[in-house]
VOGU-3710 file (C-alpha; in Angstrom, 3 decimals, decimal comma):
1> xxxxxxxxxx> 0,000/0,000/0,000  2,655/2,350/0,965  4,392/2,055/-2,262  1,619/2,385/-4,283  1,149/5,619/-2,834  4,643/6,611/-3,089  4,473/5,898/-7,159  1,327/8,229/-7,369  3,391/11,194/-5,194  6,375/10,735/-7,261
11> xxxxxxxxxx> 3,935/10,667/-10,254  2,189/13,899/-9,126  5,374/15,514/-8,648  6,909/14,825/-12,156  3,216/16,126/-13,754  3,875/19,250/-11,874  7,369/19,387/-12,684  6,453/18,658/-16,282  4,086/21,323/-16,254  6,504/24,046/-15,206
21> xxxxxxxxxx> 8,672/23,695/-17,593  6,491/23,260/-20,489  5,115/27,111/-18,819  8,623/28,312/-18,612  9,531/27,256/-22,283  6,266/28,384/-23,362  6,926/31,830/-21,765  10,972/31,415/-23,191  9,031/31,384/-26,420  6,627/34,131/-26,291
31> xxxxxxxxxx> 9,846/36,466/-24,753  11,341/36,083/-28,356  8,430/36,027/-30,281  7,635/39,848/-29,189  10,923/40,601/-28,810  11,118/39,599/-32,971  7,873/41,613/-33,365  8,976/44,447/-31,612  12,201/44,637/-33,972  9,730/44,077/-36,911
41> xxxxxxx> 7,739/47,107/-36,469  11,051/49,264/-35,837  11,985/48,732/-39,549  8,469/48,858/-41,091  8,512/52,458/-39,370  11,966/53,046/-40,575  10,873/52,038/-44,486
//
């Protein structure tokens, strides 16, 4: 019994883990997209 709960905890734990780091690439990824837009609309407005 105790290991079966020990699997689901360790389980849990590497969804959440998971789950952070597909947020912090996710926000990695949005960070350069704008930063690309951003320099985008600096040389349309230069044109």
């Amino acid at each position: 019994m105790m290991s079966t709960m020990k699997g689901l905890q360790e389980d849990r734990q590497m969804k959440v883990g998971l789950r952070g780091l597909m947020a912090q690439f996710q926000m990695q990824t949005n960070f350069a997209a704008v930063k690309r837009n951003r320099r985008e609309r600096r040389q349309m407005k230069q044109h």
